[in-house]
N, C-alpha and C positions, 0 to 999 in steps of 0.2 A: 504494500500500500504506500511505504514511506517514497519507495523507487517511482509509481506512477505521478505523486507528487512533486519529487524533483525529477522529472525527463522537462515538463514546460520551461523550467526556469534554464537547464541546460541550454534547449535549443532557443530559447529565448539571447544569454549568450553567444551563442553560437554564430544566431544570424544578424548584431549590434557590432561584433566584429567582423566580419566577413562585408560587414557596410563600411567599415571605417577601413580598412584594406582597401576597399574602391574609390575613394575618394580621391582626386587629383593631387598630386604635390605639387607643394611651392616651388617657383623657380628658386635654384640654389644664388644666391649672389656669391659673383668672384671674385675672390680674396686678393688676386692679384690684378684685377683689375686697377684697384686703387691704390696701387704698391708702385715705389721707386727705389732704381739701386742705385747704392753707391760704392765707388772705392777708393780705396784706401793704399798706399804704402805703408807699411811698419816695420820696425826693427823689430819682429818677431824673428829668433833663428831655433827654434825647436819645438818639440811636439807638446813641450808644458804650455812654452809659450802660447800656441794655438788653441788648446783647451781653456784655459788663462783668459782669454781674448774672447773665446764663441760663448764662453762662460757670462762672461761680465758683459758683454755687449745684449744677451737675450734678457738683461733683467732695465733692459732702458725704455724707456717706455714709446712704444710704435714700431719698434724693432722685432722685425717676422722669422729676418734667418739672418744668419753672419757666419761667413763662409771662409779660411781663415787659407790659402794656400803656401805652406813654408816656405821650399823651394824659392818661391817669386816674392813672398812676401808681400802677397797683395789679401787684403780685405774687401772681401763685396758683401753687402751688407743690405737687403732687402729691407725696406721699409714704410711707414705709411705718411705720405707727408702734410699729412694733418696732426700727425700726432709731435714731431720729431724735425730736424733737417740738417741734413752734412754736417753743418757748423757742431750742431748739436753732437752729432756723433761723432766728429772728431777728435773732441773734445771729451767725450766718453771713453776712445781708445787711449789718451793721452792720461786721463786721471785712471786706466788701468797698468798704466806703469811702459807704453811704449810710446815711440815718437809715430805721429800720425800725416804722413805728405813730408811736407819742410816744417811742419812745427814737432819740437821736440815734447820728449815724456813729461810729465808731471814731477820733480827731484824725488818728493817723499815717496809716491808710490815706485820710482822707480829704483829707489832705492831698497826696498821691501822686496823685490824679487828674488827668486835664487838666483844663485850666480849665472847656474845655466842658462839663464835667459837675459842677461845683463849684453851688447853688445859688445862690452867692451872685452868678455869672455871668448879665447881665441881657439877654442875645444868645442867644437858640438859633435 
């Protein structure tokens, strides 16, 4: 008896979602529609460095991806530029302890580095 009473409520279930499965989706908006990159030079020369860098640049605010390449030393740096703009984030690499383009590191944070990642370090 109890099963005759819960079969309605089942297919009741049943066919509320089976209606909301039909229903059309929103169009997705593109994340990188509204994105600009930039980049960068730095005196990054190791793989701290690079972590150091993708690290500290993803907690800046409009910053989507930071992309750190050693070898070349170049930073490309996805971003949203309503939130954020070069200046800003150059400026973000530079208070993370490297030189950003022609302007140089921050002293204190670059002094705080390990040696590994000091340029002036002639080992990597």
């Amino acid at each position: 008896m109890k099963f005759l009473l819960f079969l309605p409520f089942v297919a009741l279930l049943s066919f509320s979602s089976a209606q909301a499965q039909t229903a059309p989706a929103a169009p997705a908006k593109s994340a990188s529609a509204s994105a600009a990159t930039a980049q960068f030079k730095t005196s990054a020369v190791c793989d701290m460095c690079k972590t150091r860098i993708e690290k500290g640049m993803a907690y800046e605010k409009g910053v989507q991806r930071a992309v750190l390449d050693v070898p070349t030393q170049m930073l490309t740096v996805t971003y949203r530029p309503d939130k954020t703009s070069p200046a800003s984030l150059r400026t973000a690499v530079q208070k993370i302890g490297y030189d950003a383009d022609d302007q140089t590191a921050d002293a204190r944070a670059y002094n705080r580095l390990p040696d590994c990642c000091k340029k002036t370090n002639a080992v990597h």
